[in-house]
N, C-alpha and C positions, 0 to 999 in steps of 0.2 A: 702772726702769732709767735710770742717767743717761748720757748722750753728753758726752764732751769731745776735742777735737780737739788736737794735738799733731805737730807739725813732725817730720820723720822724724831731722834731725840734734839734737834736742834730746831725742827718743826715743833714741837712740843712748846719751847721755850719760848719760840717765837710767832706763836697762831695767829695772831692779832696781826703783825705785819704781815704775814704771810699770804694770809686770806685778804687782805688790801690789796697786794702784789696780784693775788689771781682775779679780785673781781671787777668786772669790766673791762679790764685790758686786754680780753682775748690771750692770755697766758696759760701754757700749762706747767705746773707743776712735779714733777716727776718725786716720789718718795719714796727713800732707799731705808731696807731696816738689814742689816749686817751685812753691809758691800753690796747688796743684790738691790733692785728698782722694785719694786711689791705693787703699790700705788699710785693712782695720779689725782691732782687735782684739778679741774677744770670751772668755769664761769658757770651759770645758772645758763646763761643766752648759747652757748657755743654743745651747752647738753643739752638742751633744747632742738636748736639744728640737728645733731646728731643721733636723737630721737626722729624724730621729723623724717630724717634719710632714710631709716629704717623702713619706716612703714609705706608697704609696696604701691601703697593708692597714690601718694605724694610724689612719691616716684613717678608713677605714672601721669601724673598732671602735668607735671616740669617735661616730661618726654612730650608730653602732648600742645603742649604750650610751646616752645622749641619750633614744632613742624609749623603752627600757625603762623599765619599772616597779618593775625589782628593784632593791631596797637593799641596803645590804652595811654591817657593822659595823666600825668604826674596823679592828680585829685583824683583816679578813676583806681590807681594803685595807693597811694596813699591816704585816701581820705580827707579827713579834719587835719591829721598829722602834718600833712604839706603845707597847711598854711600858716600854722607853727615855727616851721622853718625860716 
């Protein structure tokens, strides 16, 4: 993920690249309104995850999942999606 930092009046001007810049690329955005960093911009997928973190159940799956021994086959994780690939 890369960070680039961007003036909020220069974001203004230039939304339309800007918002290209962050989406999909896994970018964040940093946005300054008089010298100081106030906001940021992030991907729809990377708020997502970071949603996701939060919630303690999820947590807890990934912890649980971790100890186990069970494997699982590409199609058993991915689905239809892998065959896509």
């Amino acid at each position: 993920m890369s960070t680039n930092t961007i003036d909020a009046s220069a974001m203004r001007k230039n939304l339309s690249d800007v918002l290209d810049a962050v989406r999909g690329n896994k970018n964040l955005i940093l946005v300054k309104r008089h010298g100081k960093v106030e906001s940021a911009l992030i991907d729809i997928d990377t708020l997502e995850d970071l949603l996701a973190v939060q919630n303690p159940e999820y947590v807890e799956s990934i912890a649980a999942a971790r100890k186990s021994k069970e494997l699982y086959t590409p199609e058993e994780v991915f689905g239809d999606v892998w065959g896509e690939i």
